[in-house]
C-alpha positions as CSV (number, residue, x, y, z in Angstrom):
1,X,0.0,0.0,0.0
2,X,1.3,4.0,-1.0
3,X,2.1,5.6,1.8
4,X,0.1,8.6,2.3
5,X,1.8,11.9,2.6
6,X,0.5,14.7,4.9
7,X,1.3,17.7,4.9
8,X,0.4,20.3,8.0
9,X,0.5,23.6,8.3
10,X,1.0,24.5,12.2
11,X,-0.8,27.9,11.4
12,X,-0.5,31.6,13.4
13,X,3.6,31.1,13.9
14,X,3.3,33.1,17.5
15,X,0.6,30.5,18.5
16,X,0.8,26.9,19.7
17,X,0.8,25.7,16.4
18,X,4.4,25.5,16.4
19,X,4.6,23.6,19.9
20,X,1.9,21.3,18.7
21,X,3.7,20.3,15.7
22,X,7.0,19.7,17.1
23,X,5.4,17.7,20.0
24,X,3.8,15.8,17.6
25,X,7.0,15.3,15.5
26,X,8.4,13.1,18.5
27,X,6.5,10.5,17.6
28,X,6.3,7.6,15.0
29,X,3.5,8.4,12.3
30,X,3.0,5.6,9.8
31,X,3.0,8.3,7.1
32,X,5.0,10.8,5.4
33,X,4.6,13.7,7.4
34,X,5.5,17.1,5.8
35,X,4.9,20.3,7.1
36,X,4.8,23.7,5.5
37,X,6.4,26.6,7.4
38,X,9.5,28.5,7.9
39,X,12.3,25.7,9.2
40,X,14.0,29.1,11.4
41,X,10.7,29.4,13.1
42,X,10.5,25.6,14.5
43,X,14.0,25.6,15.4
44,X,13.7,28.7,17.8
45,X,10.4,26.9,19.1
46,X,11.7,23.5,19.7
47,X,14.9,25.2,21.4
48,X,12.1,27.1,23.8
49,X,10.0,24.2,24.9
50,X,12.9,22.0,25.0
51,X,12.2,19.3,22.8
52,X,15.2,18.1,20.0
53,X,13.8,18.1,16.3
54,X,16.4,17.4,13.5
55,X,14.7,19.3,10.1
56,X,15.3,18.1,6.4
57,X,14.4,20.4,4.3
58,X,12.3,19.1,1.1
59,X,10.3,20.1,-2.1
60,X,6.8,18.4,-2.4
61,X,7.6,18.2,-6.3
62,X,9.8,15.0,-4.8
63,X,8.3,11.8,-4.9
64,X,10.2,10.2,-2.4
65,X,8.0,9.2,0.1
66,X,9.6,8.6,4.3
67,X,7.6,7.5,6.9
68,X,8.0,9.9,9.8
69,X,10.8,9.3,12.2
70,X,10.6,10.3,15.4
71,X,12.2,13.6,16.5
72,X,13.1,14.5,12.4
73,X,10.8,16.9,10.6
74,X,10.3,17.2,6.8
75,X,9.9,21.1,5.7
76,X,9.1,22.2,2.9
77,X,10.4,26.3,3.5
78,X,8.1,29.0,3.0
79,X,10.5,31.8,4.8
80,X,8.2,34.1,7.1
81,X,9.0,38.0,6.8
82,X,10.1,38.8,10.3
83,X,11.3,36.8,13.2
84,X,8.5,35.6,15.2
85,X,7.9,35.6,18.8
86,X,6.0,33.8,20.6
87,X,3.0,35.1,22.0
88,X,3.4,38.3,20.2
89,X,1.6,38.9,16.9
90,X,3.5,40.3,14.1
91,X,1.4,41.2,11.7
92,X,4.3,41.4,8.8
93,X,4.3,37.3,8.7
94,X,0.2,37.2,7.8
95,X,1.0,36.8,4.1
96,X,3.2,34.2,4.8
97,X,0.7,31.9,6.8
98,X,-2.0,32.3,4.1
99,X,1.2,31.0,1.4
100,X,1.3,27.8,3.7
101,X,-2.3,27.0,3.1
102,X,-2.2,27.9,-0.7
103,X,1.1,25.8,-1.4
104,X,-0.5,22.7,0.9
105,X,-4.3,22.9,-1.0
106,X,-2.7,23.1,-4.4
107,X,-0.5,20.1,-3.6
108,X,-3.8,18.1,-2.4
109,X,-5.2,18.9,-5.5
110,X,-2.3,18.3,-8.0
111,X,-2.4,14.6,-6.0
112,X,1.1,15.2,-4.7
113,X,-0.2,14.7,-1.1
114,X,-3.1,12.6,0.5
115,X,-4.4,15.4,2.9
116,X,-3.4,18.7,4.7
117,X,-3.5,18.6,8.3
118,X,-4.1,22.5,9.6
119,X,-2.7,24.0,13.1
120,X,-4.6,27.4,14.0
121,X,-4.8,30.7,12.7
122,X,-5.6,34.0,13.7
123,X,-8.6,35.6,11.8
124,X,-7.8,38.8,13.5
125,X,-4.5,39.8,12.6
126,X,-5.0,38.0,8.7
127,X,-8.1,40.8,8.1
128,X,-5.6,43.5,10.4
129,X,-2.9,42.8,7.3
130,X,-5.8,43.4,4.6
131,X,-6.7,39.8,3.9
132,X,-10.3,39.4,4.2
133,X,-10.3,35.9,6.1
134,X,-12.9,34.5,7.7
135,X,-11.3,31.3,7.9
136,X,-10.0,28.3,6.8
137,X,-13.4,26.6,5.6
138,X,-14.3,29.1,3.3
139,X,-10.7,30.0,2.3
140,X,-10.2,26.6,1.0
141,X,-13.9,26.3,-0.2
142,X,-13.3,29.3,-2.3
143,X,-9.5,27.9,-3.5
144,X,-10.9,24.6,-4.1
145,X,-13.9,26.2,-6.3
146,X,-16.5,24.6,-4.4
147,X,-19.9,26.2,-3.4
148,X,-20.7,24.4,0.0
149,X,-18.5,22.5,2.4
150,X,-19.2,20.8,5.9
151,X,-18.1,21.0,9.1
152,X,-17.2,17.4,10.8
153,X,-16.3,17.4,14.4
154,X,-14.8,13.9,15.2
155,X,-14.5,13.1,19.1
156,X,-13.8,9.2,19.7
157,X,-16.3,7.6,18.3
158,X,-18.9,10.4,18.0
159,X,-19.0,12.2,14.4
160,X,-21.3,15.4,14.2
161,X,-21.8,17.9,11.6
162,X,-23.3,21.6,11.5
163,X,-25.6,22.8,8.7
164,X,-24.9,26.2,9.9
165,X,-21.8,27.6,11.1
166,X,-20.3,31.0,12.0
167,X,-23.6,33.0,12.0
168,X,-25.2,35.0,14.5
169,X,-28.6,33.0,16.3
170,X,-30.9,35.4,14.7
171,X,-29.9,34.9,11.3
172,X,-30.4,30.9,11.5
173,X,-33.6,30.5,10.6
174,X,-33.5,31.9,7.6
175,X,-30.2,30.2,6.7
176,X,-31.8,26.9,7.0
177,X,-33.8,26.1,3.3
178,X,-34.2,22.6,1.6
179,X,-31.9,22.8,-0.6
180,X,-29.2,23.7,1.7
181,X,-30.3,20.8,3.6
182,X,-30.0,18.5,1.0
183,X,-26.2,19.8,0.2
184,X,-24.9,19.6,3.6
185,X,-26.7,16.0,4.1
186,X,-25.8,14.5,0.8
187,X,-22.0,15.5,1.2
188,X,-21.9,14.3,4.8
189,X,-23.7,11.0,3.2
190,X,-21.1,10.9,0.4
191,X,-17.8,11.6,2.6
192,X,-19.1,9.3,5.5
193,X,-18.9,6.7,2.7
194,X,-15.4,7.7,1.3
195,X,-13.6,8.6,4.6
196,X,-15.2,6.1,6.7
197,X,-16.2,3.6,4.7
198,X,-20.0,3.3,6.0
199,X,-21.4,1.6,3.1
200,X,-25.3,2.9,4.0
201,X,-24.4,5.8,7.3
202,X,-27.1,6.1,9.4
203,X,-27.5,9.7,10.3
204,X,-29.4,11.6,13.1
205,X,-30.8,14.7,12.4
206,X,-31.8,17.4,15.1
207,X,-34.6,19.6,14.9
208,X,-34.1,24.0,14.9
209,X,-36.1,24.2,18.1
210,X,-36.9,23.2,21.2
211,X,-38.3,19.4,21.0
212,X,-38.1,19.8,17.4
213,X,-40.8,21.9,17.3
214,X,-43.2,20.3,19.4
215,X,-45.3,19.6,16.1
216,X,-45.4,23.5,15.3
217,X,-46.2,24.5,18.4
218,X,-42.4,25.8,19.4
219,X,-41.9,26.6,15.6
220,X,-42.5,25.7,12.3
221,X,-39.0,25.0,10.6
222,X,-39.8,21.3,11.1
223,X,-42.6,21.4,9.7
224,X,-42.1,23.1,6.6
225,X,-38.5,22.8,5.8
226,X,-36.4,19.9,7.7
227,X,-38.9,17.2,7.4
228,X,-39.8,17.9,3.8
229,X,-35.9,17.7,3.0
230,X,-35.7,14.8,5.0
231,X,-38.5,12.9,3.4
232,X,-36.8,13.9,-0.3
233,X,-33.5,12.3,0.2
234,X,-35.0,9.1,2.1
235,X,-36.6,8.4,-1.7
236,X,-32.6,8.6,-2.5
237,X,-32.0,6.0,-0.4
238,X,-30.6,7.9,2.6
239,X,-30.7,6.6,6.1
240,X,-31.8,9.9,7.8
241,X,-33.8,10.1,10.9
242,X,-35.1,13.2,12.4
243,X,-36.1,15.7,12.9
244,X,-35.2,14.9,16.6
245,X,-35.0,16.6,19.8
246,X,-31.5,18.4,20.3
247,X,-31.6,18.2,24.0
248,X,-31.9,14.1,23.6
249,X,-30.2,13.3,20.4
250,X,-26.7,12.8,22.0
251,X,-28.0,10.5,25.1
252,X,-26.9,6.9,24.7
253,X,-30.2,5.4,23.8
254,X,-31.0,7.5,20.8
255,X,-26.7,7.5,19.7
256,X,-26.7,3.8,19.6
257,X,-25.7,2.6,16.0
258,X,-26.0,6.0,14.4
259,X,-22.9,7.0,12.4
260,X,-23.0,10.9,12.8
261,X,-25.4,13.6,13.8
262,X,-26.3,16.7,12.2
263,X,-27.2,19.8,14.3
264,X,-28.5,23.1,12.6
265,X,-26.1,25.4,14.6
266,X,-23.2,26.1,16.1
267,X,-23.8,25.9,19.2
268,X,-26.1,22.7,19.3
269,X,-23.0,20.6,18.5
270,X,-19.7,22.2,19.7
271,X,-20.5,22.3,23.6
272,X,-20.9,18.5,23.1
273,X,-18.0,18.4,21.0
274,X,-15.8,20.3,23.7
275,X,-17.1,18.4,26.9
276,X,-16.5,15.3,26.0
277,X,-13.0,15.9,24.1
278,X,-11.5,19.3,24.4
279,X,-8.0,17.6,24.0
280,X,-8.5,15.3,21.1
281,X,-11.4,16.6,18.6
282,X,-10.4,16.9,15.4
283,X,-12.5,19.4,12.9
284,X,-13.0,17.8,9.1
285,X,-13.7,19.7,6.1
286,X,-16.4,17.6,3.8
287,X,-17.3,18.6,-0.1
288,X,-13.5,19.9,-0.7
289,X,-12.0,17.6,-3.7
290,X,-9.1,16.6,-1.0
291,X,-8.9,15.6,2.8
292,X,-8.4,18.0,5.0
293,X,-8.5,18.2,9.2
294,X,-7.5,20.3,11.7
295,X,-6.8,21.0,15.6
296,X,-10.2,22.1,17.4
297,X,-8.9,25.3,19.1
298,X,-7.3,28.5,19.3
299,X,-4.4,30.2,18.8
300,X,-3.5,30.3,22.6
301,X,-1.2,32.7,22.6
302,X,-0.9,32.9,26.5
303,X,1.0,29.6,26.7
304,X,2.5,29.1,23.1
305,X,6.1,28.6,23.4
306,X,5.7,28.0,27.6
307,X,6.0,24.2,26.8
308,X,2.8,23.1,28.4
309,X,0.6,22.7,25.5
310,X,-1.4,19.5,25.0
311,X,-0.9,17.8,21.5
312,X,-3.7,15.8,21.7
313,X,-6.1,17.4,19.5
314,X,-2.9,17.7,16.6
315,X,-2.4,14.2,17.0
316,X,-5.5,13.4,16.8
317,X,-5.9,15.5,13.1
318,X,-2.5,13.5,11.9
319,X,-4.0,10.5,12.9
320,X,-7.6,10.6,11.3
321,X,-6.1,12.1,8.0
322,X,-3.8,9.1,7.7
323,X,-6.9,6.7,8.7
324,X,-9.2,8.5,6.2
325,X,-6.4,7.7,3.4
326,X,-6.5,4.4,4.0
């Protein structure tokens, strides 16, 4: 079997993204790990949290393909404009993290890598330099050329997606339609299928409201948009149930057997997410012609560098893309 090749980029370079990836680097990956970012930046962080990396610099136009080694890193350079420091946001190296996303995309869809494994950003100081960011979703979504995506929160064995994502509560409702519906629920379908290998995934999908509505009495959305696109793509042969009660959907009982939820915000999924894996959820972007995941959190700029960080959730990201290759 061809061994995959991943490529990560560790993200905002005074974040943890750095520590995360070098903590990772100490251990064995069966996989070509590559990651893209400046070599002089991971060698001042390794030297600051005290862990040895040995960096070989490398062109992803090779076709060479290494398994990871323990305590080596493969770079391929992209030089940052100023020296970073850790904790300190510079806002001359802003172009540069956006070049490590561009160069690892492309290379996922030239088929010179498997997947890109991300490390986090931050939105602030990429729209502070004049790039209008809002995040890596829709940066690769618009890269990629692809009008909708999903987000994919994988926690152990619980998968859940959102149909809605960054958006104020107010504006939900309306952001909810049957067709949208019937994108996000047909790519989660199809990439369950791919990534996973669920040959017919079973999927639970939670009402807008309280007790889904409460048969229009707590509002209509059920009524006269979930269930309708429900209904549709069960004559496709989808196995979709729903809509059910968000406050129950995640209880043992109702979980048992299903393959991944579907919750129509934010906030409906995430606190889940977070509770019951802060450390190791990994964050998936579905509909995008190549595999990508990421860490599920922030920047943490109060402790990057301080040694302390936890590389679960990185780990975690390395560890489903190179599954999800399989």
């Amino acid at each position: 079997m061809k061994l995959s090749r991943i490529l990560i980029t560790p993200g905002e370079p005074a974040g943890i993204g750095p520590d995360v990836l070098i903590q990772a680097a100490q251990r064995s990956w069966n996989a070509d790990l590559i990651a893209i970012t400046d070599p002089a930046l991971i060698n001042k962080r390794a030297r600051e949290i005290n862990l040895p990396i040995q960096i070989v610099e490398c062109d992803l136009t090779q076709s060479d393909r290494q398994p990871h080694q323990p305590g080596k890193l493969r770079i391929h350079p992209v030089k940052f404009a100023d020296i970073t420091v850790a904790g300190k946001l510079n806002i001359k190296n802003a172009y540069a993290v956006l070049d490590c996303l561009q160069i690892a995309a492309n290379a996922c869809m030239e088929k010179t890598a498997d997947a890109m494994v991300t490390g986090p950003v931050h939105k602030a100081i990429m729209n502070n330099a004049g790039i209008a960011f809002t995040g890596h979703t829709e940066y690769l979504a618009q890269l990629a050329e692809v009008k909708q995506t999903v987000m994919l929160f994988v926690v152990d064995q619980l998968k859940a997606a959102l149909v809605t994502t960054h958006i104020p509560l107010q504006k939900v409702s309306a952001a909810i339609t049957v067709e949208k519906l019937t994108d996000v629920l047909t790519i989660l379908n199809n990439d369950l299928k791919k990534y996973f290998h669920e040959t017919a995934p079973r999927i639970l999908v939670a009402g807008l409201n309280p007790h889904a509505g409460e048969s229009g009495h707590l509002g209509s959305e059920e009524i006269n948009i979930i269930s309708p696109a429900l209904e549709k793509l069960r004559k496709e042969g989808l196995k979709l149930e729903g809509p059910l009660p968000a406050d129950t959907i995640f209880t043992p009982a109702v979980l048992q057997d299903a393959d991944a939820v579907v919750g129509m915000y934010h906030d409906q999924i995430l606190p889940v997410i977070k509770y019951i894996g802060f450390d190791r959820a990994v964050n998936m972007t579905l509909g995008l012609p190549f595999l990508r995941t990421s860490v599920d959190h922030g920047t943490a700029l109060d402790i990057a560098g301080s040694g302390t960080t936890n590389p679960g959730s990185m780990c975690a990201a390395i560890q489903t893309a190179i599954n999800c290759c399989a």
